[in-house]
N, C-alpha and C positions, 0 to 999 in steps of 0.2 A: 815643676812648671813655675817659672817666673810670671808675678799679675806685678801689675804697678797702677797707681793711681794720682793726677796732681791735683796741686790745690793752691791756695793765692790766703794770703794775710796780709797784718801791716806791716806785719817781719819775718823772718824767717821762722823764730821758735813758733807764731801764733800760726801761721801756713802749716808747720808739721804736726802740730797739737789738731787743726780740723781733720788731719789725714787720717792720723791717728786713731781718733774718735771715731770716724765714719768704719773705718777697718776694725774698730775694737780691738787693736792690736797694742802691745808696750812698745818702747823706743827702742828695747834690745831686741824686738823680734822685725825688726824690719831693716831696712838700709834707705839712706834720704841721697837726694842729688840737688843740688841747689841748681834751679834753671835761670832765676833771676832775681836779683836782690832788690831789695826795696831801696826807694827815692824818696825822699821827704819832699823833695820839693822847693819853691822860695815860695814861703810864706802860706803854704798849702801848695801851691799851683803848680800841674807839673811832676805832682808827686806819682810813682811806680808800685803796686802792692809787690810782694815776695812772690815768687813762683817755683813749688819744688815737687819734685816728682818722688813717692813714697814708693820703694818697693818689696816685694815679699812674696816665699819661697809655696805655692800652693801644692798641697799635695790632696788631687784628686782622689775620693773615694769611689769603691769599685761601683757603686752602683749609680755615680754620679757619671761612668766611664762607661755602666749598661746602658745611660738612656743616652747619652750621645750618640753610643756606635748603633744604637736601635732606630733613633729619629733620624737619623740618615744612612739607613737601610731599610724602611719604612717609604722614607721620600723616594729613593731608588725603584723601590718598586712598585711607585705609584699608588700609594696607600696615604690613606688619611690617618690612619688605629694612631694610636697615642700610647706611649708605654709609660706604664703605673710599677715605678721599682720599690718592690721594699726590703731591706737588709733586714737578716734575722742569722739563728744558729743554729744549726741543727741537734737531734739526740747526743751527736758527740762536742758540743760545744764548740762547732765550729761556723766559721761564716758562711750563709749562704744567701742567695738571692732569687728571691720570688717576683716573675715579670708578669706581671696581667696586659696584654693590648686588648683598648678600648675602642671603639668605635663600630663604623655602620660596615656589611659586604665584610666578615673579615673570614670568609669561606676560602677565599682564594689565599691567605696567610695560613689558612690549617691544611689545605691539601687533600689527597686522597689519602685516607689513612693517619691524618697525622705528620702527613710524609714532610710538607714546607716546614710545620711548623718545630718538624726534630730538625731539619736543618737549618731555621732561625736559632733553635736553644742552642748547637755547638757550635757553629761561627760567635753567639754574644756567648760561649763560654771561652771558647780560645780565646778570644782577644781579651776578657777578664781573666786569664788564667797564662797568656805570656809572660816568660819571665818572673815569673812568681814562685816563692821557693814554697806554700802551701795554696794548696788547689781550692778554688771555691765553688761551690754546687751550684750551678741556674739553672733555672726552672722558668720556661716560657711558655704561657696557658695566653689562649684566647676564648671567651665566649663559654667557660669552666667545660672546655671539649676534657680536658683531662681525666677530670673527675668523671664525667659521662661515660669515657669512653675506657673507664676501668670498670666502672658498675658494670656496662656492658658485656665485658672481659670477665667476668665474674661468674654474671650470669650463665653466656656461654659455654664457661668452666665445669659449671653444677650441671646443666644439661647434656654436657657431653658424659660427661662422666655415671649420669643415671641409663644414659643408652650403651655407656661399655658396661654398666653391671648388669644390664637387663637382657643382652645378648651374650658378653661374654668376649667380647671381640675388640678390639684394640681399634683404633679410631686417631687421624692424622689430621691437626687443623691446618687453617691457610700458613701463608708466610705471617711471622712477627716480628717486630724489634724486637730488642733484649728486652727494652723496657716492656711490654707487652705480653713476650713470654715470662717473664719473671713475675706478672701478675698471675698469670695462668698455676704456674708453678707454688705459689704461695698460696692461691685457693685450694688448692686438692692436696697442699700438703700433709694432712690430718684427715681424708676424706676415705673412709672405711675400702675397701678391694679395689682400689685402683694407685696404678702409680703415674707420674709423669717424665717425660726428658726430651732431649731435643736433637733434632735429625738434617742433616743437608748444614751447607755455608750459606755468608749472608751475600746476596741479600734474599737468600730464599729457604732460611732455616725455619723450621718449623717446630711443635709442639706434639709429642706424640700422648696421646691417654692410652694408657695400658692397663689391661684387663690382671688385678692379682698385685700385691705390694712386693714389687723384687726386692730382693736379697742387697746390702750395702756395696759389700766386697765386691766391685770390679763389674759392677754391672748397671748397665742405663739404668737410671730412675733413683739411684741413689743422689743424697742429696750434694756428696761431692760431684755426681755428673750432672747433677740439669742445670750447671752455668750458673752465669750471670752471679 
């Protein structure tokens, strides 16, 4: 993306030297255009400053490209929330980006379930992840529902699974996202007579808790079968 900026001296070098300064940029990282040269004038009177337009090559950061495409998707749908990005790395040293939206009412940006606010995270991760030869992870939390509604998911987890050891009986929760069932999955994965996997397509797959730790080879509940 081309930005350019102009500016006015007594001459030409003192006009590219303000532009300069103000951009914090060197003379080999920009390109100048002279819009108009300076006039002395007779005797003062009359005289023109320099006028020249400085330009240079801006390459947008991903997360300076999360809050644009957010704030006007945001405005779209009638929302006030503000989005707070911050750029970090993940365990594998790679880029990712963490969106907090702030503001008042932001029920109807999380949805039933989470449901708006997984389809705000992959629309601002496609358009951050276009044409991009490595993938970047965003993460869009409003109101820290995320966090909440994993403890949640946790919870649930523990208590299903103390009603399949206490009866014995295999037990099928609602539908989940991957991300949702893969919480599920990771609490019980260490958790004494029970195993977990997942049953049906999305969007109505679900989490089965099974009564008895099966067998790896070729059977639900191994940790090659429960996805995600």
């Amino acid at each position: 993306m081309l930005k350019s900026i102009e500016a006015t001296g007594k001459n030409e070098e003192e006009a590219i030297a303000k532009a300069l300064k103000e951009l914090e940029k060197g003379r080999d990282e920009v390109s100048v255009e002279i819009l108009e040269r300076s006039k002395s004038g007779f005797l003062g009177i009359g005289a023109v400053p320099a006028r020249v337009r400085v330009s240079y090559e801006y390459v947008e950061s991903s997360a300076e490209k999360a809050e644009l495409f957010l704030k006007g998707l945001l405005e779209r749908l009638g929302s006030d929330a503000v989005p707070e990005v911050k750029s970090g790395t993940d365990e594998k040293g790679e880029e990712c980006l963490d969106v907090n939206l702030k503001g008042e009412k932001l029920g109807m940006l999380i949805g039933r379930r989470g449901e708006t606010l997984d389809a705000i995270q992959h629309l601002t991760g496609y358009v951050i992840n276009r044409g991009q030869s490595k993938r970047i992870h965003v993460s869009v939390d409003a109101e820290e529902y995320r966090a909440k509604r994993e403890e949640s998911l946790k919870s649930l987890a523990y208590k299903v699974a103390a009603k399949v050891v206490k009866y014995r009986k295999n037990m099928t929760l609602e539908p989940m996202n991957s991300y949702e069932r893969h919480v599920i999955h990771t609490a019980l994965q260490d958790y004494e007579e029970v195993s977990t996997y997942s049953t049906g397509s999305e969007p109505n797959r679900r989490v089965v808790v099974a009564y008895g730790r099966l067998r790896r080879a070729g059977k639900p509940g191994s940790r090659q079968a429960q996805e995600e």
